[in-house]
C-alpha positions in Angstrom: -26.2 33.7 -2.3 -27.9 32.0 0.7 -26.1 31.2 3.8 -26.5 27.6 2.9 -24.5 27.8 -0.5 -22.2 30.6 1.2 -21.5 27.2 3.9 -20.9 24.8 1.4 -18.5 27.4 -0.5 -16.4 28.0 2.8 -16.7 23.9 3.0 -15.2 23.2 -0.4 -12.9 25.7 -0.2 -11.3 24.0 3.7 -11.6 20.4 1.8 -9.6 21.7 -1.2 -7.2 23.2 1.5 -6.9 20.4 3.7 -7.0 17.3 1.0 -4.5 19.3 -1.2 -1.8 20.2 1.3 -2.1 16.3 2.6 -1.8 15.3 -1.2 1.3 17.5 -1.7 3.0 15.4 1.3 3.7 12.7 -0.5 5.3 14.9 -3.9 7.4 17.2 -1.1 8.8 13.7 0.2 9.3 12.1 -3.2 11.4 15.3 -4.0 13.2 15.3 -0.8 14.4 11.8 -1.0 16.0 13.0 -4.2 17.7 15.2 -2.5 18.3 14.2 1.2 19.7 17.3 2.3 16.7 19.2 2.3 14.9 16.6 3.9 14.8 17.9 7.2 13.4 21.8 5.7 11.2 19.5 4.1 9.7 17.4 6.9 9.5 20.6 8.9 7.9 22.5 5.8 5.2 19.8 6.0 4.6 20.1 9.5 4.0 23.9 9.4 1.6 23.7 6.6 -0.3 20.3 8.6 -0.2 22.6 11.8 -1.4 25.6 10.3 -3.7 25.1 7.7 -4.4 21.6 6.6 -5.2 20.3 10.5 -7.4 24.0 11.3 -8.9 23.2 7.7 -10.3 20.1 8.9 -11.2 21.4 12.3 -13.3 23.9 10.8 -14.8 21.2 8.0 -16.4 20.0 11.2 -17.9 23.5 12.1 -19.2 24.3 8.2 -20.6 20.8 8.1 -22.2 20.8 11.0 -23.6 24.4 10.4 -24.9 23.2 6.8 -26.6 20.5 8.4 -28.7 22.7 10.6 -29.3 25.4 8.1 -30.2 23.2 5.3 -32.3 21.3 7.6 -31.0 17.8 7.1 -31.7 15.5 10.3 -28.4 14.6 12.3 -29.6 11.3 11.8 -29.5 10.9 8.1 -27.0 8.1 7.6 -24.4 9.7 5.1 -23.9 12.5 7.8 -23.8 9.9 10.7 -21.4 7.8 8.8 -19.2 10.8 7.8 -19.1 12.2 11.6 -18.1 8.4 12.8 -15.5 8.3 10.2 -14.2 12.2 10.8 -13.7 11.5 14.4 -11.8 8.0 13.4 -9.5 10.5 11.4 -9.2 13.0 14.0 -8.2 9.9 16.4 -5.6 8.6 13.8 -4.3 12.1 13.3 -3.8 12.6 16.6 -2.4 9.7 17.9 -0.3 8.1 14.9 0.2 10.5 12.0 1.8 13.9 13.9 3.5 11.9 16.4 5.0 10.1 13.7 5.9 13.0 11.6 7.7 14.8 14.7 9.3 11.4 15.6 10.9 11.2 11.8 11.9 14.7 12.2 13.6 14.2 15.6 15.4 10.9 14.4 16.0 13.0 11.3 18.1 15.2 13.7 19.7 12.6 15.8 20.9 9.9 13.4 20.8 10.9 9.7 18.9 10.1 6.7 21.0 7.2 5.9 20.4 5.6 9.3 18.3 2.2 9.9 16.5 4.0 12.6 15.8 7.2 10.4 14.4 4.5 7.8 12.6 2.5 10.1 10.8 5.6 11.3 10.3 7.2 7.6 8.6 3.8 6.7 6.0 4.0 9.5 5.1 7.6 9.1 4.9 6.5 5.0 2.2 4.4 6.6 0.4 6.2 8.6 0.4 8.9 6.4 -1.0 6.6 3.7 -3.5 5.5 6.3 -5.2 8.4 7.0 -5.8 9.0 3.5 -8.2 6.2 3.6 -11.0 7.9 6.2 -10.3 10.9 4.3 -11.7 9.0 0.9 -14.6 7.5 2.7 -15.9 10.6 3.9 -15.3 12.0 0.3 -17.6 9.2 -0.8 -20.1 9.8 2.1 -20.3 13.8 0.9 -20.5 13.2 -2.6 -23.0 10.0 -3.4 -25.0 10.3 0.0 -25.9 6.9 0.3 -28.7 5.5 2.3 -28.2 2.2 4.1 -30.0 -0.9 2.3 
């Protein structure tokens, strides 16, 4: 095995890691609103697992990437990695500004007013949202990795 393929092991491995927790999100929440009493283990079962291996996933998919771009010797300014680093630090933006702050603000709403509560549901639809959102940047850079398109 060459460090290269070693890389792009480690790399597939974090995406499967980070993609697949963020996947199981959305089945954890379907579940939970089966049940609404284990939401709140639920939501705070989520935000371990983003914390402390989905989120340090992606961190270190930035750190593998970047490392199999200079050992495989592919310019930084090949336009699928360009594009994929413009969209990765759109995600970590979105991620940090709208999709944990709204997870910890359904969890704390979660707390103070109940699940049944307009406010609870007003705040469960946003995070839906955002967590939907991010999904989308996610995908591209799927895309960007996979087909490595030039521009036209």
């Amino acid at each position: 095995m060459t460090l290269y393929t070693g890389l792009k092991l480690l790399h597939i491995l974090l995406v499967a890691v980070a993609v697949g927790f963020n996947v199981s999100y959305g089945v954890w929440l379907a579940r939970a609103g089966r049940q609404p009493d284990h939401l709140a283990w639920t939501l705070r079962g989520i935000k371990i697992l983003d914390d402390r291996f989905a989120n340090p996933a992606y961190g270190l998919l930035l750190i593998t990437g970047v490392a199999m771009v200079f050992v495989g010797g592919y310019p930084l300014t090949t336009f699928w990695i360009n594009a994929a680093i413009v969209v990765y630090v759109l995600l970590v933006l979105m991620a940090i500004f709208l999709d944990s702050p709204a997870l910890r603000e359904q969890i704390a709403t979660l707390d103070r007013h109940g699940v049944a509560s307009p406010e609870y549901r007003s705040v469960a639809s946003r995070a839906q949202i955002t967590g939907v959102a991010v999904v989308i940047p996610v995908l591209i850079i799927l895309y960007l990795m996979v087909f490595k398109p030039q521009p036209l």
